[in-house]
N, C-alpha and C positions, 0 to 999 in steps of 0.2 A: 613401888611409888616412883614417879616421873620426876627425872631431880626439873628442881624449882630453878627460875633467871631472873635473876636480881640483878638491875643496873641500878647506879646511884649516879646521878647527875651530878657534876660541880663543874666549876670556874676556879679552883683550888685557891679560894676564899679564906680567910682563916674559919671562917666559920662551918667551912664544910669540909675541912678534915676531920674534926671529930664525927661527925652523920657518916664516913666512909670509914672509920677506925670503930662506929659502934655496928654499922651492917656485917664487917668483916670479922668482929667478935662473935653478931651473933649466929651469923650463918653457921650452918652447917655441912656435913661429909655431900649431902644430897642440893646442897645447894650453887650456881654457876654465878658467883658477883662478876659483875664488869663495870669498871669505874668508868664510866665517859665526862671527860674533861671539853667545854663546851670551847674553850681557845685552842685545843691542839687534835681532837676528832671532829672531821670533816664531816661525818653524820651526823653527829651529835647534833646538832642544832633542828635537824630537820627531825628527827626520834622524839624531839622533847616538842618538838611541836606537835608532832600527831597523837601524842601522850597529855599535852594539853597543859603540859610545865609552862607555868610561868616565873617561879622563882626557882631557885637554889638553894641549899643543897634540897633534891628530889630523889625519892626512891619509886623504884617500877617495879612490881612483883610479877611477872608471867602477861605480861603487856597491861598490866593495869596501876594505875599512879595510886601507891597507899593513898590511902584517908586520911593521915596524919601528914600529907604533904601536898593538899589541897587548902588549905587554908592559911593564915598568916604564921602559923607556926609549920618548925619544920622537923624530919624526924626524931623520934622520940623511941624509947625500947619499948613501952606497952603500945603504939602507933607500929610499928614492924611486928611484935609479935602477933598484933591482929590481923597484920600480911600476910604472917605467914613465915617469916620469915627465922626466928626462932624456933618453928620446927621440921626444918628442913635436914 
């Protein structure tokens, strides 16, 4: 199995350190997290555009923006585990 890449987008919000503290619990051995911080990664801004972020915190499973982070709410653990991302 291909390990999986998971970015979780913030602006280290209080509200999106818990969305970066539940990807990193639920990740696994097969999984690559990378937190991109949108004030202090110089891609970042342009990643979350071509990914189609409009808010924060956002997760990206394998170039694709969870479901659970397309709409007004944002990650959730059954929204990543439908990423994918719990069984990584």
């Amino acid at each position: 199995m291909a390990q999986r890449h998971v970015e979780v987008f913030t602006t280290g919000c209080a509200g999106c350190e818990p969305a970066v503290s539940l990807v990193k619990e639920m990740a696994g051995p097969g999984c690559e997290v990378v937190v991109r911080d949108l004030r202090s990664d110089a891609d970042a801004a342009a990643k979350a555009n071509e990914y189609g972020i409009t808010r924060v915190p956002a997760v990206v499973v394998d170039g694709r923006l969870a479901d659970c982070c397309q709409g007004a709410h944002g990650p959730t653990r059954q929204g990543l585990a439908a990423a994918g991302v719990g069984s990584c």
